[in-house]
DRENKOLLO-123113 format. One record per residue (C-alpha): residue number from 1; x, y, z. Coordinates in Angstrom, 3 decimals, padded with zeros to 6 digits, m for minus. Layout:
N
+-----+----------+----------+----------+
:   n :        X :        Y :        Z :
+-----+----------+----------+----------+
: NUM :        X :        Y :        Z :
...
+-----+----------+----------+----------+
This chain:
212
+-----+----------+----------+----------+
:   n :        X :        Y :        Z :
+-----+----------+----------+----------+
:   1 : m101.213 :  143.750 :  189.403 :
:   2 : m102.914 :  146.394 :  191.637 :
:   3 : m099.751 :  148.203 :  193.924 :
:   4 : m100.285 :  148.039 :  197.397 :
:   5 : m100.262 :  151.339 :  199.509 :
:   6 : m099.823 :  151.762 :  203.378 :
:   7 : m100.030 :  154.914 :  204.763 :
:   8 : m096.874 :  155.668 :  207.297 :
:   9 : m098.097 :  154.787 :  210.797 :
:  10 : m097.479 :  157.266 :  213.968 :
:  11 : m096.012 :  156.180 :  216.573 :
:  12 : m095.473 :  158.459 :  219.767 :
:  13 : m094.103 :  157.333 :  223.271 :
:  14 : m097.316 :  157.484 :  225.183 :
:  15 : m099.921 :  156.588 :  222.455 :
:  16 : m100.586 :  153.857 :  220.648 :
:  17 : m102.438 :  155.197 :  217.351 :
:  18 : m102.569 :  152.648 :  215.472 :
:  19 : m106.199 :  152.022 :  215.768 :
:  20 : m107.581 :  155.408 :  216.270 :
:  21 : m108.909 :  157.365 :  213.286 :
:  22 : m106.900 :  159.235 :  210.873 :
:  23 : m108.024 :  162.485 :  212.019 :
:  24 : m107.056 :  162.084 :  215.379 :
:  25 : m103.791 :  160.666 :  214.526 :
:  26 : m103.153 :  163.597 :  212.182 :
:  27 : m104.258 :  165.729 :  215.295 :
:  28 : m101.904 :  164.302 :  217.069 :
:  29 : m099.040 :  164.869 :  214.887 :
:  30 : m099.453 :  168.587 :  214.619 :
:  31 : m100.185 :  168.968 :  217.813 :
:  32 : m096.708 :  167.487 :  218.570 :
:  33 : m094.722 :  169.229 :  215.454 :
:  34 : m096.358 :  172.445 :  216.641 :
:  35 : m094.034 :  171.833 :  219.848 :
:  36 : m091.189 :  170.438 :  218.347 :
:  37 : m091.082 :  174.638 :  216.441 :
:  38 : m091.501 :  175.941 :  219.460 :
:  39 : m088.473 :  174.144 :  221.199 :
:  40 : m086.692 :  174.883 :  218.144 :
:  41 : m087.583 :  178.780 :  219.015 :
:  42 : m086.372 :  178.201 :  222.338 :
:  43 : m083.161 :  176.625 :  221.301 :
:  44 : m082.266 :  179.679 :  219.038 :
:  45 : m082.828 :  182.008 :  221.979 :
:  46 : m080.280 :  179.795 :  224.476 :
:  47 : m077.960 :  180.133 :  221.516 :
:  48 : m077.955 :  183.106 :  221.374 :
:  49 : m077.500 :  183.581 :  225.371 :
:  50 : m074.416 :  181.132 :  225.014 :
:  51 : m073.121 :  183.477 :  222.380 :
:  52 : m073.078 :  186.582 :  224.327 :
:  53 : m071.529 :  184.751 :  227.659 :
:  54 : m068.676 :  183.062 :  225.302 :
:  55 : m068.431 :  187.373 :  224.220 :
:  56 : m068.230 :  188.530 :  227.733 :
:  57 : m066.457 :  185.225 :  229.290 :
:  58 : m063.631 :  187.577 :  230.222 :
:  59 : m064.890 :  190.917 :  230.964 :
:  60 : m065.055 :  190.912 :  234.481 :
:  61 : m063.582 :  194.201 :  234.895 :
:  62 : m061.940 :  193.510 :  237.502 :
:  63 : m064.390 :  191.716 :  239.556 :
:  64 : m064.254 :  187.717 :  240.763 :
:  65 : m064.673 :  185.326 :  238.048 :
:  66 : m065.891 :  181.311 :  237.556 :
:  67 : m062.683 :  180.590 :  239.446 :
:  68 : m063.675 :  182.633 :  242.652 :
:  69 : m067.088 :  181.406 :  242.217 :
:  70 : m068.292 :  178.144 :  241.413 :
:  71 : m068.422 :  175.664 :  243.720 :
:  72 : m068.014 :  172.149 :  241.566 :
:  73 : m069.236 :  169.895 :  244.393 :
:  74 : m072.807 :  172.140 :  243.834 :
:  75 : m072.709 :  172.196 :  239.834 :
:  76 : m072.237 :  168.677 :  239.872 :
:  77 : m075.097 :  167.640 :  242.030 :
:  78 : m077.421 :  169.528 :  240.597 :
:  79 : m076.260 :  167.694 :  237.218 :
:  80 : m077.506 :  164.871 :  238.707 :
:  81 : m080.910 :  165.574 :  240.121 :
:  82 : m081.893 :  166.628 :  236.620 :
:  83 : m080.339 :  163.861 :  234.574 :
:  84 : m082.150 :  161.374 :  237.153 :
:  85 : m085.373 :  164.236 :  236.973 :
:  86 : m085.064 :  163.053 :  232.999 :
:  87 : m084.961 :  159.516 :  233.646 :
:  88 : m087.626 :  159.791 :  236.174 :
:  89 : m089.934 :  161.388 :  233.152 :
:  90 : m088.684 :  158.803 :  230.547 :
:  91 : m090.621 :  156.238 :  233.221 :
:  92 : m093.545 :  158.348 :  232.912 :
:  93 : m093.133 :  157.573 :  228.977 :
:  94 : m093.306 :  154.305 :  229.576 :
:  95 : m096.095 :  154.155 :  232.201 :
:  96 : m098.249 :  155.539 :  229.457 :
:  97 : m097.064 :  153.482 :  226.810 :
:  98 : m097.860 :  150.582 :  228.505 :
:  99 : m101.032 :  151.395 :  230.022 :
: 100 : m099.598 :  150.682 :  233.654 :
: 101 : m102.134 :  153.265 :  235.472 :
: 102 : m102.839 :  156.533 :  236.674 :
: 103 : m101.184 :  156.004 :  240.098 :
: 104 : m097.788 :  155.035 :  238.096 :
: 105 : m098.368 :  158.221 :  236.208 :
: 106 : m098.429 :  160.297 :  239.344 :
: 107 : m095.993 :  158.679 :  241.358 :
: 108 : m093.401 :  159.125 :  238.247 :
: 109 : m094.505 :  162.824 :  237.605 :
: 110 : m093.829 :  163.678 :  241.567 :
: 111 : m090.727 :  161.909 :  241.531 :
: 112 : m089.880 :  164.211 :  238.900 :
: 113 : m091.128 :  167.246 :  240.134 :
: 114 : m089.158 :  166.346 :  243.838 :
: 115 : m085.963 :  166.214 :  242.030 :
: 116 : m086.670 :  169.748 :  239.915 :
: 117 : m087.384 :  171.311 :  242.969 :
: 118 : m084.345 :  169.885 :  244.899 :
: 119 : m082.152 :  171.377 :  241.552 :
: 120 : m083.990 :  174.296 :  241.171 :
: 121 : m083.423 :  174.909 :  245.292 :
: 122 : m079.901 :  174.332 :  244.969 :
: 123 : m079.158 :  177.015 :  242.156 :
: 124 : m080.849 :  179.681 :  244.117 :
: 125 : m078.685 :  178.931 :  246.972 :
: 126 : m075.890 :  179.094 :  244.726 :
: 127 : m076.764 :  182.834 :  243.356 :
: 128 : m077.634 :  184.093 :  246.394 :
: 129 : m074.354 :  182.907 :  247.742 :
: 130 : m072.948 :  184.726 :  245.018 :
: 131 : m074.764 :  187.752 :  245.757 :
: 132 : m073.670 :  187.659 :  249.406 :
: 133 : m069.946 :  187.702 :  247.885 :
: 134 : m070.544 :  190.865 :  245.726 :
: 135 : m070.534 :  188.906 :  242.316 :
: 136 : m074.291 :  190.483 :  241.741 :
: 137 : m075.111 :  191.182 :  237.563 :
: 138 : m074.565 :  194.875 :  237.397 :
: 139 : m070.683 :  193.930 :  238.594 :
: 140 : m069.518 :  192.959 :  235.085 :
: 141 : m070.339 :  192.125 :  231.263 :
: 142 : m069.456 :  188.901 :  232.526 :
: 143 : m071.597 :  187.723 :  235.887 :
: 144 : m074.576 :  189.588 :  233.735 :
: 145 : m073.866 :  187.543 :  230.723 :
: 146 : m073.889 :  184.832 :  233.471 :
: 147 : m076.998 :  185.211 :  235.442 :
: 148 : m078.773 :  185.824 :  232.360 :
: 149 : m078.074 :  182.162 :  230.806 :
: 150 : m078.255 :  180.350 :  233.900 :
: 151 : m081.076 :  182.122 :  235.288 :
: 152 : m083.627 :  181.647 :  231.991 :
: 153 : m082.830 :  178.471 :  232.481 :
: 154 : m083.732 :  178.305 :  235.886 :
: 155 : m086.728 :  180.089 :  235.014 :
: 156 : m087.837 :  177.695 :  232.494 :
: 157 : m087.399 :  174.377 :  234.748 :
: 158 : m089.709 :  176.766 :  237.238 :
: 159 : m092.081 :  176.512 :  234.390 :
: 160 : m091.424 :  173.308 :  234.048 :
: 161 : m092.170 :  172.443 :  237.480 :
: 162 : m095.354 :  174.301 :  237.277 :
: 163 : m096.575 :  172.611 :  234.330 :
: 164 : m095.525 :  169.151 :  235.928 :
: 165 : m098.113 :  170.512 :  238.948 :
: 166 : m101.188 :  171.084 :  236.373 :
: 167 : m100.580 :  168.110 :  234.799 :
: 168 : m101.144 :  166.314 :  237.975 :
: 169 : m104.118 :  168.291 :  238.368 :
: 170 : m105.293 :  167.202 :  234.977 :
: 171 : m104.571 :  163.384 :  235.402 :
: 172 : m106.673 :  163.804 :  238.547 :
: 173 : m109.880 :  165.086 :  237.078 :
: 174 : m109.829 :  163.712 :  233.479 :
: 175 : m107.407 :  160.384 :  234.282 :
: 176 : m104.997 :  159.747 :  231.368 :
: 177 : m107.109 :  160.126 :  228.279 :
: 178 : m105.633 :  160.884 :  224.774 :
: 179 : m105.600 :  164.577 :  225.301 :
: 180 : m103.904 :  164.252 :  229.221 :
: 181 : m101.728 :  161.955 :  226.971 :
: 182 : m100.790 :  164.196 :  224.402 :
: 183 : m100.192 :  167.295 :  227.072 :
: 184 : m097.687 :  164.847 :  229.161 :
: 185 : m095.693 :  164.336 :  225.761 :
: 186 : m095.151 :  167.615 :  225.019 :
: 187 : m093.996 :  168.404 :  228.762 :
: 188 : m091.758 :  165.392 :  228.091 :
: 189 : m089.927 :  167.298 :  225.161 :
: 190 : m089.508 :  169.949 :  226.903 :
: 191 : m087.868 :  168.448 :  230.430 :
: 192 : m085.787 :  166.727 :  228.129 :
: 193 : m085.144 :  169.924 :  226.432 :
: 194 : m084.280 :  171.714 :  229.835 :
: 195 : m081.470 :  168.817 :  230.912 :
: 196 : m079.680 :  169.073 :  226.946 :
: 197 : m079.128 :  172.509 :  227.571 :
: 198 : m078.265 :  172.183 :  231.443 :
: 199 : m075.672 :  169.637 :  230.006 :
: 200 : m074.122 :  172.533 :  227.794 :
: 201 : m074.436 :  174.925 :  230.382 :
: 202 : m072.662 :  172.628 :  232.804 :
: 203 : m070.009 :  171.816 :  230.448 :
: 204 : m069.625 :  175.436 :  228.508 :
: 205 : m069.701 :  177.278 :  231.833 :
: 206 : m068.657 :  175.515 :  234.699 :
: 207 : m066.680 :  173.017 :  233.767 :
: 208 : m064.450 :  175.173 :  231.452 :
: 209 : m064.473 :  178.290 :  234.038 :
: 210 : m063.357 :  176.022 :  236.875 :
: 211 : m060.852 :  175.051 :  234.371 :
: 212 : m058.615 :  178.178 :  233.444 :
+-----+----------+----------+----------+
């Protein structure tokens, strides 16, 4: 009796392959792997930022500290514009996945670039409070060990929000074709990647400096 093959199907949020060529699914696939190394690049870096902040968590040579300068009520509520940011992406997922439309698309993507904006407004308010109070990077190993983990990851949800704006750009002049398709998964990955680490960064630093 002959024995029966299938090849493994791909399956991706936002595209349905099943139909499509081989090629272009195996296009696809790399072009999505290809990301997943690159977050994994990225995550190595943040480790290594959370490594040299748990180093210098008490050298503040004298100057204030987590307890003199968080403000919970602010770390908290910029928690939740990016976990609701994420779920506002995760509908963008779905809008794809289920063919629901280009205007879905777009409302979804600037629902989620409103509430990046409103987070990423609220942490510069928070440094340059902390500026205005002295606790600047050069004070201590500490705030620089500080400003440098929080800070690249402000900087990436910047780049975030930046991509999120030529995205819509794209959608607008191409619609949502495969390769629009493809570029909005990848983004995807990496929002989501941007609100794991803002959940360790929340917990690691603010939640256990407001805590001693």
């Amino acid at each position: 009796m002959a024995r029966l093959t299938t090849e493994p199907e791909l399956r991706h949020a936002g595209l349905n392959l099943a139909d499509d060529p081989r090629e272009v699914r195996e296009q696809v696939e790399s072009d999505v792997f290809g990301f997943w190394v690159f977050l994994m690049s990225d995550a190595v870096m943040f480790a290594l930022l959370f490594a040299v902040y748990g180093t210098m968590r008490h050298a503040t040579a004298g100057g204030p500290g987590p307890e003199q300068e968080f403000k919970f009520h602010s770390a908290f509520w910029e928690t939740a514009l990016l976990l609701t940011s994420s779920f506002a992406y995760g509908m963008v997922s779905l809008s794809m996945k289920h063919a629901r439309g280009q205007l879905w698309l777009a409302l979804w993507l600037g629902i989620t670039f409103c509430l990046g904006a409103g987070f990423l407004k609220m942490e510069i308010h928070d440094f340059l409070t902390m500026f205005h109070d002295g606790a600047t990077p050069e004070r201590s190993g500490y705030l620089s060990s500080f400003f440098v983990l929080v800070g690249m990851h402000g900087f990436h949800v910047l780049s975030g929000l930046t991509w999120i704006l030529l995205m819509g750009v794209q959608l607008a002049v191409f619609g949502p074709d495969d390769r629009v398709k493809v570029n909005l998964i990848r983004l995807g990955l990496f929002w989501h990647f941007l609100d794991l680490i803002w959940v360790v960064i929340f917990s690691v630093v603010y939640l256990e400096g407001l805590s001693l």
